[in-house]
C-alpha positions in Angstrom: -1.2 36.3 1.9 -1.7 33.0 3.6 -4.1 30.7 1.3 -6.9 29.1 3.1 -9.0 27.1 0.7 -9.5 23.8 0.9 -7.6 21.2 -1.1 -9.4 18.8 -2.9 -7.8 15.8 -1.2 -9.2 16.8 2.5 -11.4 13.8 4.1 -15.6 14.7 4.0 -16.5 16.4 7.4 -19.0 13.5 7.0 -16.8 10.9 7.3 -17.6 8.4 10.9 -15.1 8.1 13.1 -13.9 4.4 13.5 -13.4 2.1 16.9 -10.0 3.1 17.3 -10.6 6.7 17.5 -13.4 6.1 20.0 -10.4 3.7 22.2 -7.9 6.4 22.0 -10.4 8.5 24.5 -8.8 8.6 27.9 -11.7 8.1 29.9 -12.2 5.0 28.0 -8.6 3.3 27.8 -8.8 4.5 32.2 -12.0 2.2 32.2 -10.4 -0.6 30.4 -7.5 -0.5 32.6 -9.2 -0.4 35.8 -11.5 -3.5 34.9 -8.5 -5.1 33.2 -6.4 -5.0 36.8 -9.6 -6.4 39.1 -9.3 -9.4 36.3 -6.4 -9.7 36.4 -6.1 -9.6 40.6 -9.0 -11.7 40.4 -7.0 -14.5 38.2 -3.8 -14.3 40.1 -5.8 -14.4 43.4 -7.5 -17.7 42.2 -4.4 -19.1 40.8 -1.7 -18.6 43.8 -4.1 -18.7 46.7 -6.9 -21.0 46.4 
């Protein structure tokens, strides 16, 4: 038979997630990329054509 208790070194259900779990969320990192690009269009506009 397969054993399915819990071991005692598994995390607390408890525990908060941190910052890096909430920027590993795609709709996020999709976000950051799209404002990242208009900055960085925005830069290379200012720099090469003005």
């Amino acid at each position: 038979m397969v054993d399915t208790t819990q071991s005692e070194a598994a995390p607390p259900k408890d525990e908060p997630r941190g910052c890096l779990f909430a920027l590993s969320q795609p709709p996020l990192m999709i976000f950051l990329a799209v404002i990242g690009c208009l900055i960085l269009m925005a830069a290379l506009h200012d720099l090469l054509l003005l």
